[in-house]
C-alpha positions as CSV (number, residue, x, y, z in Angstrom):
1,X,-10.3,-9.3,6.3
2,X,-13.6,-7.9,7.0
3,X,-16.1,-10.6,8.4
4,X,-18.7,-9.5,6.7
5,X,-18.3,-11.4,3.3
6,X,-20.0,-10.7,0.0
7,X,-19.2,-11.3,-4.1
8,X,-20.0,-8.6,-6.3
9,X,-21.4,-8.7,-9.8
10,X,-20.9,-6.4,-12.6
11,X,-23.4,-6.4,-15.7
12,X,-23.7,-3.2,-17.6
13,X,-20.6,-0.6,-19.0
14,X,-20.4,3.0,-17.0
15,X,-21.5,6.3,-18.5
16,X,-19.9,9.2,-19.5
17,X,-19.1,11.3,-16.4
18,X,-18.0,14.5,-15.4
19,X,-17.6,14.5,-11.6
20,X,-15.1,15.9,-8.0
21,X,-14.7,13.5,-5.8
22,X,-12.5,12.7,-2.2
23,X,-10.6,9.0,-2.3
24,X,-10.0,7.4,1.1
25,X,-7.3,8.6,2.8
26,X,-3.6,7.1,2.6
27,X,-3.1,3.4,3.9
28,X,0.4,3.9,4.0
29,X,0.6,7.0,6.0
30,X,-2.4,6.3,8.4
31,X,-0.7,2.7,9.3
32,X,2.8,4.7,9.9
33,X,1.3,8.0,12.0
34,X,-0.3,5.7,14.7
35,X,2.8,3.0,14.6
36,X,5.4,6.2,15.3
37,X,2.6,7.8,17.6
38,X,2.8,5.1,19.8
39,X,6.8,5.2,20.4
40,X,6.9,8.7,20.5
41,X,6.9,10.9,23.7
42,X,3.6,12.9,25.1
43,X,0.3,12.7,22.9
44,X,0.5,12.1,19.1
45,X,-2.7,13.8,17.1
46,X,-3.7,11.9,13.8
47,X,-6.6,13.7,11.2
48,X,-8.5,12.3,8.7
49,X,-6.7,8.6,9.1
50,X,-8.1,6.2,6.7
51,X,-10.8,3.6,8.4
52,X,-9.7,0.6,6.7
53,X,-9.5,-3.3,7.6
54,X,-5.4,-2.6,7.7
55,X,-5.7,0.4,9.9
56,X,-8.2,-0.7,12.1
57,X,-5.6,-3.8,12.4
58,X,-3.1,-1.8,13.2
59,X,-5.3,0.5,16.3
60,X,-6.2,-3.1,17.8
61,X,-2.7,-4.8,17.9
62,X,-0.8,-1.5,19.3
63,X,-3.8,-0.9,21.8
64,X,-2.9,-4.8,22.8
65,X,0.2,-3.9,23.2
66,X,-0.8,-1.3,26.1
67,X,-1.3,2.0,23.9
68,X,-3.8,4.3,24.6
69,X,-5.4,5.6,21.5
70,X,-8.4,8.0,21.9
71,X,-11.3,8.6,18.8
72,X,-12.6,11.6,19.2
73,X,-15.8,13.4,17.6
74,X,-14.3,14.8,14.8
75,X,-12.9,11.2,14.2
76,X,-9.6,12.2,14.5
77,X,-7.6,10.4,17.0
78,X,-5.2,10.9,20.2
79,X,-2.6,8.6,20.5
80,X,-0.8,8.8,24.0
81,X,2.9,8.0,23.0
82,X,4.7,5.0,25.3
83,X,8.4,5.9,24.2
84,X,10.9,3.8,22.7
85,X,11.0,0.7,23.9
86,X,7.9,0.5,25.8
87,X,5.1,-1.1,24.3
88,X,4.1,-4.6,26.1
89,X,3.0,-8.2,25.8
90,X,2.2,-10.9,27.9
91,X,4.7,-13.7,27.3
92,X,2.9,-15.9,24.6
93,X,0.0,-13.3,23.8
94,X,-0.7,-13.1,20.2
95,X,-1.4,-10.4,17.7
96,X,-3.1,-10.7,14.4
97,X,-2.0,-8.3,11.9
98,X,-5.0,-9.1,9.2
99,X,-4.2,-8.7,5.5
100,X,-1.5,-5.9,6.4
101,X,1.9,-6.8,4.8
102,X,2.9,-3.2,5.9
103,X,1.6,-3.6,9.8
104,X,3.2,-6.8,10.0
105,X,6.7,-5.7,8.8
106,X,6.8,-2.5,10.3
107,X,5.4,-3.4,13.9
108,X,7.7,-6.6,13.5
109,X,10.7,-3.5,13.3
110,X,9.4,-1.5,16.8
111,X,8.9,-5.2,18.6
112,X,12.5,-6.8,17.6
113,X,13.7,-4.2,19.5
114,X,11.9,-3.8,22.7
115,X,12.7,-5.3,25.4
116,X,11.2,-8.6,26.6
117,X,8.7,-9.1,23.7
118,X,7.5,-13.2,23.4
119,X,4.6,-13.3,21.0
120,X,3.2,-15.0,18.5
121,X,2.2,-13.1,15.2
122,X,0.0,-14.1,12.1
123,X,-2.2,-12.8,9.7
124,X,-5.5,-13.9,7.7
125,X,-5.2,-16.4,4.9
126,X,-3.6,-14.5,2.1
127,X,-0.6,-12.4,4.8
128,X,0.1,-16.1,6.1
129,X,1.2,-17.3,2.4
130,X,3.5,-14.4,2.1
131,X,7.3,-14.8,2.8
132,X,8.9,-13.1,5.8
133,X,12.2,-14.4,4.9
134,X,14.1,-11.2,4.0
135,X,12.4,-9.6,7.3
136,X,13.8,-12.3,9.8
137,X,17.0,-12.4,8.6
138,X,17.2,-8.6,9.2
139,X,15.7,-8.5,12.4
140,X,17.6,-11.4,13.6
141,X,20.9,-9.0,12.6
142,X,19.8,-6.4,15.2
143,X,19.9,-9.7,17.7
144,X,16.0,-10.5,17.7
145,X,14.7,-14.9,17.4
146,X,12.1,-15.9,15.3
147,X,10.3,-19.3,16.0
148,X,10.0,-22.0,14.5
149,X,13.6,-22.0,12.8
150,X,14.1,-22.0,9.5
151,X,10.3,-21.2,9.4
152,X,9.5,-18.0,7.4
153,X,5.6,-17.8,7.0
154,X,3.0,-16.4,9.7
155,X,2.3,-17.8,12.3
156,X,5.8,-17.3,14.1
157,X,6.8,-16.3,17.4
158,X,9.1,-13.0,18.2
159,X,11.6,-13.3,20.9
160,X,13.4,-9.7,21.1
161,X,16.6,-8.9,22.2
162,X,17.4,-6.8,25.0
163,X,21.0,-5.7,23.7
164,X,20.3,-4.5,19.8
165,X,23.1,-3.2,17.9
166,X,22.6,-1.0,15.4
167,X,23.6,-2.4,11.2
168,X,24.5,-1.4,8.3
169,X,21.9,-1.9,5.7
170,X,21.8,-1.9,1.6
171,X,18.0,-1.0,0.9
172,X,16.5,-2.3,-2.6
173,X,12.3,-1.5,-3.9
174,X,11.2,-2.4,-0.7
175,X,10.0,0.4,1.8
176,X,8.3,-1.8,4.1
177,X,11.6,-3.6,4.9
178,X,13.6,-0.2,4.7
179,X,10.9,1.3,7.3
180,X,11.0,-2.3,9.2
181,X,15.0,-1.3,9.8
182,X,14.2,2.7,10.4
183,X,12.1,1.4,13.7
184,X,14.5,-1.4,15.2
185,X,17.3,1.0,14.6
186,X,15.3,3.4,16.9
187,X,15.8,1.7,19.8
188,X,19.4,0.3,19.2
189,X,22.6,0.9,20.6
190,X,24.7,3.1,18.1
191,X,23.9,4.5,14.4
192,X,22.4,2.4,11.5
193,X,23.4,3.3,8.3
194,X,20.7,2.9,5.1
195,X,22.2,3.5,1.8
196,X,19.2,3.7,-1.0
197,X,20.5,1.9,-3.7
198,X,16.6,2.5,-5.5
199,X,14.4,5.5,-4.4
200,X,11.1,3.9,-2.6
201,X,8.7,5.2,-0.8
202,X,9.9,7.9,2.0
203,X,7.0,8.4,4.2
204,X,8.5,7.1,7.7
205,X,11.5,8.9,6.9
206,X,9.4,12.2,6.3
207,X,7.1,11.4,9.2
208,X,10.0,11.1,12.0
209,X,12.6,14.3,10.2
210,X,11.2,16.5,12.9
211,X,13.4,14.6,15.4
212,X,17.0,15.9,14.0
213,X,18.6,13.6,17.1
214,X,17.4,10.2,16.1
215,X,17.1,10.7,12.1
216,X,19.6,12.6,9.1
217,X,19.5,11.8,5.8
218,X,22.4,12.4,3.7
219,X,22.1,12.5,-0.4
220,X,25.9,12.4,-2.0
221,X,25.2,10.1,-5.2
222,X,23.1,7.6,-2.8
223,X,20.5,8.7,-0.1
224,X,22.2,7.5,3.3
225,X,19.5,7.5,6.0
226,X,21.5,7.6,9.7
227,X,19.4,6.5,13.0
228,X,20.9,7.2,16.2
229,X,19.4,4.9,18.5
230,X,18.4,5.5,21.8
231,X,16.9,9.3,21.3
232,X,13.5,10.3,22.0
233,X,10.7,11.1,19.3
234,X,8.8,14.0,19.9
235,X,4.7,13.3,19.3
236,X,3.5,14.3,15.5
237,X,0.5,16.2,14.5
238,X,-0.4,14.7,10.9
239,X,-3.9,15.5,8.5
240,X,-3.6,12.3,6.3
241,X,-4.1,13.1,2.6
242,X,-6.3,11.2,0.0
243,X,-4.5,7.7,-1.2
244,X,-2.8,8.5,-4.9
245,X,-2.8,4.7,-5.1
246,X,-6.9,4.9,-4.6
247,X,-7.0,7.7,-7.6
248,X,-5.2,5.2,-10.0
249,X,-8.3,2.9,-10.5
250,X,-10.6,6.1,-11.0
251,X,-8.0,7.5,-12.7
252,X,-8.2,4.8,-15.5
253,X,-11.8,4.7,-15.3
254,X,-12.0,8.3,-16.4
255,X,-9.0,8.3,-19.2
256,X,-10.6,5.1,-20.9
257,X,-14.2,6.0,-20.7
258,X,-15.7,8.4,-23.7
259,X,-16.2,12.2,-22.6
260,X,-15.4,11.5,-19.1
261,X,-13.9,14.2,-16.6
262,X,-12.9,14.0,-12.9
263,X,-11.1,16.2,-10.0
264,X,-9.6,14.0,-7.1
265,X,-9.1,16.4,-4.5
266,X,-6.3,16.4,-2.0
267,X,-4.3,13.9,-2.5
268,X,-0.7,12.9,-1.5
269,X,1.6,13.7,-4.1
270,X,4.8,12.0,-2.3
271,X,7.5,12.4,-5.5
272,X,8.5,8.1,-4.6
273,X,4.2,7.6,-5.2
274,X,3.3,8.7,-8.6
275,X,5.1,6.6,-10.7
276,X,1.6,5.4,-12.3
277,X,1.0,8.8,-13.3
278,X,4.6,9.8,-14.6
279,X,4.3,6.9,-16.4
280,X,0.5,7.2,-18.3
281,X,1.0,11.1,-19.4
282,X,3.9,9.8,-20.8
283,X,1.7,7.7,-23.1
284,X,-1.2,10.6,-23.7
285,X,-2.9,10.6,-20.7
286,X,-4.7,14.3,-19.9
287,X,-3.5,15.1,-16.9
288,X,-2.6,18.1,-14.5
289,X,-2.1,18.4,-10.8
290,X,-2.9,21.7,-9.6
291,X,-3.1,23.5,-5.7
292,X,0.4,21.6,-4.5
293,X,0.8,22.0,-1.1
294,X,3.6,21.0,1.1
295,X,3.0,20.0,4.8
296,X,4.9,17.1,7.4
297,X,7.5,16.6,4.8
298,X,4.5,15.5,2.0
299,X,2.9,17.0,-1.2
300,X,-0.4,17.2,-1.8
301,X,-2.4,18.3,-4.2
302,X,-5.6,18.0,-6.9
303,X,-5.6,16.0,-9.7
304,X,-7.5,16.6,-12.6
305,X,-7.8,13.7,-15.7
306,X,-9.9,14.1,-19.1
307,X,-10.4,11.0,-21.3
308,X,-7.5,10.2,-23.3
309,X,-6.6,8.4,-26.1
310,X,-3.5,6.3,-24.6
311,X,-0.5,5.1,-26.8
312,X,0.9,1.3,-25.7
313,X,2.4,1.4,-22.4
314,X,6.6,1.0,-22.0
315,X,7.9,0.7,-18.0
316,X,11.1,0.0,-17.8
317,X,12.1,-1.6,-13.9
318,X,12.8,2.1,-13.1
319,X,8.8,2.9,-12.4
320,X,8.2,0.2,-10.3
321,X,9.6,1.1,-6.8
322,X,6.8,4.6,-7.4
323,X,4.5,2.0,-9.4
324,X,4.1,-1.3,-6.9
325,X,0.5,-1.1,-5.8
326,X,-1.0,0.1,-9.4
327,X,0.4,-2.2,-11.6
328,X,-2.9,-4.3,-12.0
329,X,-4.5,-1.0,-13.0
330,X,-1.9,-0.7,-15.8
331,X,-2.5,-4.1,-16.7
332,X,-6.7,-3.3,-17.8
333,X,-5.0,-0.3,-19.1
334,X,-2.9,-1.7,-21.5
335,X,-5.6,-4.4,-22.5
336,X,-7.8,-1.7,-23.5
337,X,-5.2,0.4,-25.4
338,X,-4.2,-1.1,-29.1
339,X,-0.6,-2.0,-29.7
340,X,1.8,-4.1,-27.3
341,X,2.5,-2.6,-24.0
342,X,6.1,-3.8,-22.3
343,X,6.0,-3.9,-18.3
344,X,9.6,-4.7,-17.2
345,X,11.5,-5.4,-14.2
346,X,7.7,-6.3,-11.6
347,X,8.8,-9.9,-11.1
348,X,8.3,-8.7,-7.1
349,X,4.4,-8.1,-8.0
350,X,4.5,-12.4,-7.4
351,X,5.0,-11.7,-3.6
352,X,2.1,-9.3,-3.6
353,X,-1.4,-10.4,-1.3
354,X,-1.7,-12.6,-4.6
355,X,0.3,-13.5,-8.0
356,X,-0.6,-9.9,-9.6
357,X,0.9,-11.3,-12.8
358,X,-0.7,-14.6,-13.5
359,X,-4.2,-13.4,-11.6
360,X,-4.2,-10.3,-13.9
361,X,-3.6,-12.6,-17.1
362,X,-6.2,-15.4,-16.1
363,X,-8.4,-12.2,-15.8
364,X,-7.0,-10.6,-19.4
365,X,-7.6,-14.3,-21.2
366,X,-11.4,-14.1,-19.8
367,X,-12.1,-11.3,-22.4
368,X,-9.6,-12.5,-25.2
369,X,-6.9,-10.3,-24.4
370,X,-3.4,-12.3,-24.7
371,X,-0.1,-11.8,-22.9
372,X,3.1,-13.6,-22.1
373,X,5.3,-13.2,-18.8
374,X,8.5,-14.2,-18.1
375,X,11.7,-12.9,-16.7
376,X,10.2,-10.5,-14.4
377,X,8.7,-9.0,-17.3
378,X,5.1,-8.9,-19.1
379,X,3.8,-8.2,-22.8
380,X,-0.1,-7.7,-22.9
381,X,-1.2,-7.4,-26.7
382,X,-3.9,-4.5,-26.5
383,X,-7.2,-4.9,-28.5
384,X,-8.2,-0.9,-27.7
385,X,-11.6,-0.6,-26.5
386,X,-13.4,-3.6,-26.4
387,X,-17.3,-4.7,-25.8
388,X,-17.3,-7.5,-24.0
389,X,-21.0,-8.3,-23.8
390,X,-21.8,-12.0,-23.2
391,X,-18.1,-12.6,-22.4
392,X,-17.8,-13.3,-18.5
393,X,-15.2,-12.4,-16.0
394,X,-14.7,-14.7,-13.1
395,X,-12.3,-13.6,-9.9
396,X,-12.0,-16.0,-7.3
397,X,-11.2,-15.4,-3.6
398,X,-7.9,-14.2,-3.5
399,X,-7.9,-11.9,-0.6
400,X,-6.1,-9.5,-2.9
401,X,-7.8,-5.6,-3.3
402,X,-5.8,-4.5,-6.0
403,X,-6.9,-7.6,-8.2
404,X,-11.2,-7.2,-7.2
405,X,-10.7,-3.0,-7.9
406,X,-8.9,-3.9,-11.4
407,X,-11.1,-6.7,-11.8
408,X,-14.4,-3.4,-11.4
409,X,-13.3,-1.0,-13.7
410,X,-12.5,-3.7,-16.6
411,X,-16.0,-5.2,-16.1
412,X,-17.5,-1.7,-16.1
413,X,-15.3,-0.6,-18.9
414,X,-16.5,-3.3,-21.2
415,X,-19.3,-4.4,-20.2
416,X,-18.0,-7.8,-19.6
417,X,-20.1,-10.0,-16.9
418,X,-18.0,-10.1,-13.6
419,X,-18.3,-11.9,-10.7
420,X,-15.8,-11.2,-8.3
421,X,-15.7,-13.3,-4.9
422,X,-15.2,-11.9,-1.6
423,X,-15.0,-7.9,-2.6
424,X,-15.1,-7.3,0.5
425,X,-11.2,-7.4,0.8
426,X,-11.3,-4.1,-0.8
427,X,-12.1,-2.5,2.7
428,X,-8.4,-3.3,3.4
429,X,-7.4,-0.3,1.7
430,X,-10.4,1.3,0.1
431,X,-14.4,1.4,2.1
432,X,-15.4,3.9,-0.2
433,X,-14.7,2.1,-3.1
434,X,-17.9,1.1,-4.1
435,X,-20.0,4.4,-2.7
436,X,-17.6,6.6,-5.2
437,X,-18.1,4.0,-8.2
438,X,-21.8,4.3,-7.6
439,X,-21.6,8.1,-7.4
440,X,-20.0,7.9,-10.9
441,X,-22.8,5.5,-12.2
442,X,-21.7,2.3,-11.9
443,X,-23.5,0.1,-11.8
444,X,-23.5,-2.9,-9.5
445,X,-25.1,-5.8,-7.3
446,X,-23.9,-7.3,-3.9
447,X,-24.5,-10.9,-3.4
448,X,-23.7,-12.2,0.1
């Protein structure tokens, strides 16, 4: 988390707007391009990656681990690829991977499997409440040790194996572990079989298909991703596209907000991404994409959104593999829409940076809106558009972006009086959060 600490409040309801604007650039993709760049052969070229707390994270523990990465003056960056199996540690050194649940899992996958790795990991204060469990015991099946035992929160310490044996591996919602398994099976003896039983996200699979000697995917009824171990990588050349996960807050902004227009422009379109937005035009939502593009494997594109007048929201556990991240976004969404809305099958959003159920519903109840979770599932009784003058919102420090962005566009919304502690963890995923928001006329005040 940034350093640099500051609560934001929120007094007065946004505008009507009609504005283009660019989102920051992918998290996911910009933390994978320099994490593959590094373990690839020759030098790796990365455009337009996202300048986050996460990424910068990510840069800083891979240059630690003796990677030479280059910023250039076009910021782009060079990144001079070590191979597999050659990044390096001092025995007992330390990284820090910040608030990165997706650095900490995926670089956890590349070190498992390298040779002679002894160091000790942790995050910040949120990323050292969040299980590991489901990670260790997968790395520990390609042969690496994790310290303490029995121990499944940061800080631990990695002891790799030298001898790693590919596995066999039944994948479920979660891409992080799935990529986790992609990068230790890299540099493993033998093939490691994948089987999909549910579709996530696909960017490291997209991001190393280039190499057709380490990497096949087969799709009979389930996807089977095969990784022959032991292959070289050859280095990428990636422009990353705008974060769809970044659009969905001004995306709601814009369909609940009277006479309101806006084009997000270039942004990835990855089919296993837009569940949000499958979801909302189900329910009304005016919206088009338009100039698709394919490039490296991804689709990008514009999206273009009118203000809508939204029916209840039904998601069935289907959407939320495409859906993780923008789930508190739905939440406001259905507050502000009249009727009942039905989320179903998100009971993972309670391993999240935060409890994105019950934070979202101590937020809902601020402004009267009720709701009732259980079983994985969440009912939020919809009052339509509310004003929620003299009624105050109050988000404590939760080191969760998702929660502080959804907590913004409710406040601005309604009108509702917010003061949101430490925004500042926003930068993990999103900087330009509040410079759009103020180009869109929000209005705001930062208290540090």
């Amino acid at each position: 988390m940034s350093p640099n600490r500051y609560n934001l409040l929120i007094k007065n309801k946004i505008s009507p707007f009609k504005k283009n604007i660019n989102v920051d650039s992918d998290k996911s993709i910009s933390i994978r391009s320099f994490l593959i760049s590094s373990i690839s052969q020759n030098i790796s070229s990365v455009q337009n990656a996202l300048m986050s707390d996460d990424v910068k994270s990510t840069i800083k523990c891979l240059r630690e681990l003796g990677v030479k990465i280059l910023k250039r003056k076009d910021n782009s960056f060079l990144i001079y690829g070590k191979g597999l199996g050659s990044l390096c540690a001092k025995k007992n050194s330390s990284l820090n991977f910040g608030n990165s649940g997706t650095l900490a899992r995926l670089l956890i996958g590349i070190l498992s499997t390298t040779p002679n790795i002894h160091i000790k990991v942790r995050g910040d204060h949120s990323l050292n409440k969040r299980s590991m469990k489901k990670l260790i015991y997968l790395m520990s099946k390609f042969g690496a040790s994790f310290y303490p035992k029995n121990k499944f929160k940061f800080p631990l310490k990695i002891v790799s194996t030298n001898m790693p044996i590919g596995i066999n591996y039944n994948s479920g919602v979660s891409a992080q572990l799935k990529s986790a398994v992609i990068l230790a099976a890299l540099n493993s003896f033998g093939i490691t079989e994948i089987y999909e039983k549910e579709e996530s996200r696909n960017h490291t699979e997209n991001m190393l298909l280039k190499n057709f000697q380490a990497i096949k995917i087969v799709k009979n009824e389930k996807k089977i991703i095969k990784v022959f171990g032991k292959k070289y990588l050859n280095p990428i050349n990636i422009k990353v596209p705008g974060d769809v996960s970044s659009s969905a807050f001004f995306t709601a902004l814009t369909l609940l907000n009277n006479d309101s227009s806006i084009k997000i422009r270039n942004v990835g379109l990855n089919s296993t991404r837009i569940g949000f937005y499958k979801l909302i035009k189900k329910h009304n939502a005016r919206i088009q994409f338009r100039n698709l593009k394919k490039k490296n494997n991804e689709t990008t594109g514009d999206i273009l959104i009118r203000s809508s007048k939204l029916s209840p929201l039904k998601a069935n556990k289907s959407f939320y593999p495409s859906t993780a991240d923008e789930f508190p976004i739905l939440f406001v969404m259905a507050a502000l829409t009249k009727g009942v809305s039905i989320f179903k099958g998100i009971g993972d959003l309670v391993n999240k940076e935060s409890n994105r159920i019950t934070e979202m519903q101590k937020i809902l109840k601020q402004i009267g809106i009720k709701s009732v979770s259980s079983n994985g599932q969440l009912k939020i009784f919809g009052k339509g558009m509310i004003n929620a003058y003299g009624k105050k919102i109050r988000v404590p420090n939760l080191g969760d972006h998702r929660i502080c962005m959804s907590a913004f566009v409710l406040a601005a919304l309604t009108g509702a009086n917010a003061h949101i502690k430490n925004f500042e963890t926003v930068n993990t995923s999103s900087p330009s959060f509040l410079k759009i928001m103020k180009f869109l006329g929000a209005k705001f005040e930062i208290k540090k």
